[in-house]
Each structure stands twice: as structure tokens, then as C-alpha cells.
C-alpha positions in Angstrom: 145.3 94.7 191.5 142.9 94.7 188.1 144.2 91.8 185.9 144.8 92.2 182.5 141.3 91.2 180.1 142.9 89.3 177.0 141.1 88.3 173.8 141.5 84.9 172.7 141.3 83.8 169.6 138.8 81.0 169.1 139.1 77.6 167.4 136.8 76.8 164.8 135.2 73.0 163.8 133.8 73.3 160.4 132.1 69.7 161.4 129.8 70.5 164.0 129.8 74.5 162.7 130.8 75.8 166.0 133.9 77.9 167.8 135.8 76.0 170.9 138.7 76.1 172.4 141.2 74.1 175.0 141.0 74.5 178.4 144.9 75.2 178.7 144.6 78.3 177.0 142.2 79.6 179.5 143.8 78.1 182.6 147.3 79.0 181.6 146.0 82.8 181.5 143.9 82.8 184.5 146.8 81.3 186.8 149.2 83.6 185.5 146.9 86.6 186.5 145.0 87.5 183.4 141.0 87.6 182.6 140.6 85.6 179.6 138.1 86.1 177.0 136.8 83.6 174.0 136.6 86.6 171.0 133.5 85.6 168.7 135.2 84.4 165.2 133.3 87.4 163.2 135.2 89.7 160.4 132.8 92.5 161.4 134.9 95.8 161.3 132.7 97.2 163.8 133.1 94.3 166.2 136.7 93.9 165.4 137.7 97.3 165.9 136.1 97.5 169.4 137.6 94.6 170.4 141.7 95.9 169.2 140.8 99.0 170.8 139.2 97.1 174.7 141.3 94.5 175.3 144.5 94.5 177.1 146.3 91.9 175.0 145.5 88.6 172.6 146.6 85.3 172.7 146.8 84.1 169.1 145.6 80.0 169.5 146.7 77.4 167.4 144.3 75.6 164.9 143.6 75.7 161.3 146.4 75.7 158.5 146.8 79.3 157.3 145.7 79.8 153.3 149.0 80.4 151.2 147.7 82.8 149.1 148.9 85.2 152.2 152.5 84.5 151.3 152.1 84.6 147.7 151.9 80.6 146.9 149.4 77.9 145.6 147.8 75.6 148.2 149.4 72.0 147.4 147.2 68.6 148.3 149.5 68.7 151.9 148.2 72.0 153.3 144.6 71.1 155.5 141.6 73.0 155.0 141.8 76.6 155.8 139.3 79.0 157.7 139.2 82.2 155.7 137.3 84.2 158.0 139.8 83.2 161.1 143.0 84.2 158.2 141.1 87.8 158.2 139.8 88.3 161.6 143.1 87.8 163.2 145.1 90.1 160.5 142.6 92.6 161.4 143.3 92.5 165.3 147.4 92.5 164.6 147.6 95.2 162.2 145.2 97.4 163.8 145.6 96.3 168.0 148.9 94.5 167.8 151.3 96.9 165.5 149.6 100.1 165.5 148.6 100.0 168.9 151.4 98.3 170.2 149.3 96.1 172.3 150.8 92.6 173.8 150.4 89.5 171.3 151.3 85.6 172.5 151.3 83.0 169.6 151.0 79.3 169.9 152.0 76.8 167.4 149.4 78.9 164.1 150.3 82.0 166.0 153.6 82.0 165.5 153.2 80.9 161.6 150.6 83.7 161.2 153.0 86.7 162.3 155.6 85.3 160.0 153.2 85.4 157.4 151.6 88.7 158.7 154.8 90.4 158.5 156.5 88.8 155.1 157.2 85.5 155.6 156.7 82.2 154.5 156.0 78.8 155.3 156.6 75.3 154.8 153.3 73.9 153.8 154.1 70.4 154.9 157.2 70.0 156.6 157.5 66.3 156.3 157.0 66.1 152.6 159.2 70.0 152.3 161.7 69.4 155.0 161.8 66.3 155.5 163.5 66.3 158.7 164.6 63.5 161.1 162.7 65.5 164.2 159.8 64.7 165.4 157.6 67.9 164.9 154.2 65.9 164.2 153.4 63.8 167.1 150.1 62.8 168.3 148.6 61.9 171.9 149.5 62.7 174.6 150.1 66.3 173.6 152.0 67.0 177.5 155.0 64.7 176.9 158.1 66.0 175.0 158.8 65.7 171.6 162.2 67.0 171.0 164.6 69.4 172.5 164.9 73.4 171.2 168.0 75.1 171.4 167.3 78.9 172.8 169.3 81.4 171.2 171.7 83.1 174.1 171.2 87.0 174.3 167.5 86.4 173.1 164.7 87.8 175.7 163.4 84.0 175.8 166.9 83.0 177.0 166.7 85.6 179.7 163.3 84.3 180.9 164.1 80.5 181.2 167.9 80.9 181.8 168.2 77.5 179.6 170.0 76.8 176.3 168.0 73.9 175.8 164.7 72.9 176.8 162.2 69.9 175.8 159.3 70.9 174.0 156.1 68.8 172.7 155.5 69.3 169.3 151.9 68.8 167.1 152.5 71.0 163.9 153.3 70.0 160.2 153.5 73.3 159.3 156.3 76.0 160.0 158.2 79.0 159.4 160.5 78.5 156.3 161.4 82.2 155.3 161.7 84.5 158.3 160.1 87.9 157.9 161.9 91.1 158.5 160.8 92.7 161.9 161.1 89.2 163.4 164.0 88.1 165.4 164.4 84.6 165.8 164.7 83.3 169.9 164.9 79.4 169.3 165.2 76.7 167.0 165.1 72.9 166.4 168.4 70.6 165.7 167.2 71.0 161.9 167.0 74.7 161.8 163.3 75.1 161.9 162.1 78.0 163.9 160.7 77.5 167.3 160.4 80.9 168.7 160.6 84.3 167.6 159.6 88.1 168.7 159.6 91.5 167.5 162.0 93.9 169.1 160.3 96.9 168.0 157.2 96.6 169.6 156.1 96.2 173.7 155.8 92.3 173.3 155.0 90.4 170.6 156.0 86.7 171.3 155.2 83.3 169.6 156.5 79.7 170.3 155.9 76.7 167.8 155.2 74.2 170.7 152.1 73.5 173.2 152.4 75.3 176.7 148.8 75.1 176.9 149.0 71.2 177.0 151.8 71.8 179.6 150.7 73.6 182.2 152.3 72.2 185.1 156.1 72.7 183.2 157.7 75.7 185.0 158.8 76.8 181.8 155.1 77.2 180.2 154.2 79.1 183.7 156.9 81.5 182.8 155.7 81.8 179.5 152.2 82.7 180.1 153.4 85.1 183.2 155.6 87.1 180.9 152.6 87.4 178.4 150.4 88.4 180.9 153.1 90.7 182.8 153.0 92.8 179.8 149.7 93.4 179.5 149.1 94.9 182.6 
């Protein structure tokens, strides 16, 4: 059977002027059956648009804190650097591959912050100085041990993929969903009401998780994630 080809979004380090990315991304895709592919971080129509309209699917990576002049606010001294052409590359590949084509779209930890945002939304800039919340969202090394527990939402399509209520999650974010945008439904969520999980219900599969499965790749529940991605892109 021809696997799946899926673009992946890069990471960018301003430092050392270069794109990167995690192995887990990769290795999460290949094992569940998919042909990754490392996109070039370029706002190029041209090179954008053949790349909505060739690949099967996208995985939308974590990274860089998303500029708030998307959802209509002033960047505060807690919100990181931003990378402007990463904030336009990927609204060019979900508007035009992900919504109008209805093509398959994962998001990780930024990926799930950047639909919201996409699509309406909002976000907390700095969730420890906004929220100030007694979980644990921003923990550091190691990224593969949990953090704190989410609580799936019964009925939801992640609930019918793990069969859980609750599951532990790692966490590395200080950023997060504050006002959910309309055409997202929300799958899971922290003991403090923060967001963890969401899709779209009007489109093939469009699915994004605040946590790390890449860093988790041995936890039967980041398998199934990464299957169902890939599952739907076939």
C-alpha cells in the first residue's frame, strides 16, 4: 500500500539562522505508516501553493510563540519572539490545503494555538502570569515524563480513540487557548479549564493536542494519535 506523503512544518532557530526539527515528529509518522517530509520555511505563493495542492496531509509542529496581532492584541514583555514568516507560511497552507481543500491537519502544542487563532480565537499570552494556574503546564526536561492529567470529554472523537476519561500528558507550553473559536469543538481539558484538545467537525480531520506525543513515542496513546492522523490521510 502507498503511504500517505505529509508536509511538516519546520522549526526555525533564529540563532544559528537555520530550519530543524525533532526526530519524534518524523518517527512518530513513519511508524504509523506515513512518508514525512521537512516543508522549506518560505512564504513563496508559488511554492506554497504547490505544496497545499501535493501533499496528502500536514503536521502543524510546535515552536515559536504566535504574534498577537493575529487575534487582534498588543504583544506584552511575556510573549517570546515570534517568526513572522512561519505565522504566514502556515496560514497559507490551512486556509488554502487544510479548509478549502479539506486536506488532514495534526497540531502539536503551537498547532493547536495557531487553528484557534486561524479560525477566531484567542490566546493566553502567558499563562502563568494570565492564568495563573496551580497546573503544571510549563515543565522542562525530560519532555517524555507526565506533567499532569487531561480529562477527555466523553462523546468527543478523541474519547472514542483512546477509550479513557483521563489520561497523563507531559506538558512544555506557556501559552494556550483562552477564547475558543467557532468551528472548533473542544475534545479535552486540564483540571483548570484550559484547553488541551480540540477538532473541527466540519471538515475530514482536523485535530490538535496541547501536549508532546512526539517526545512520547513509546505511550500507546501517542501511537494512536499519529495512526489516526495518518489513517486519514490515506
Amino acid at each position: 500500500m502507498e503511504r500517505p506523503i505529509i508536509g511538516v512544518i519546520p522549526l526555525w532557530d533564529e540563532k544559528k539562522d537555520s530550519i530543524w526539527m525533532l526526530p519524534g515528529y518524523m518517527q512518530g509518522l513513519e511508524d504509523a505508516g506515513a512518508v514525512p517530509v521537512i516543508l522549506p520555511l518560505t512564504v513563496s505563493e508559488n511554492v506554497l501553493k504547490q505544496t497545499a495542492d501535493k501533499f496528502d496531509g500536514f503536521l502543524f509542529t510546535g515552536g515559536h510563540d504566535i504574534h498577537p496581532k493575529l487575534y487582534g492584541q498588543e504583544r506584552t514583555v511575556h510573549c517570546e519572539e515570534p517568526c513572522d514568516e512561519r505565522d504566514r507560511m502556515e496560514a497559507y497552507i490551512f486556509h488554502e490545503a487544510v479548509l478549502k481543500q479539506n486536506k488532514p491537519a495534526l497540531g502539536i502544542c503551537r498547532g493547536i494555538q495557531l487553528f484557534n487563532v486561524l479560525l477566531g480565537g484567542t490566546l493566553y499570552q502567558d499563562i502563568p502570569s494570565e492564568l495563573r494556574s496551580a497546573v503544571t503546564h510549563v515543565k522542562g526536561p525530560p519532555y517524555d515524563v507526565p506533567a499532569h492529567t487531561v480529562r477527555i470529554l466523553p462523546r468527543s472523537p478523541l474519547y472514542e480513540l483512546l477509550r479513557k476519561e483521563h489520561i497523563e500528558v507531559n506538558s512544555y507550553h506557556h501559552q494556550g487557548i483562552n477564547s475558543i473559536a467557532e468551528g472548533l469543538e473542544v475534545m479535552a481539558k486540564t483540571d483548570d479549564g484550559l484547553v488541551e484538545a480540540v477538532y473541527m467537525p466540519d471538515r475530514h480531520y482536523v485535530w490538535a493536542v496541547q501536549w508532546h506525543p512526539e517526545f512520547w513515542l513509546k505511550d500507546e496513546y501517542s501511537k494512536k494519535l499519529f495512526a489516526s492522523f495518518v489513517e486519514n490521510a490515506l
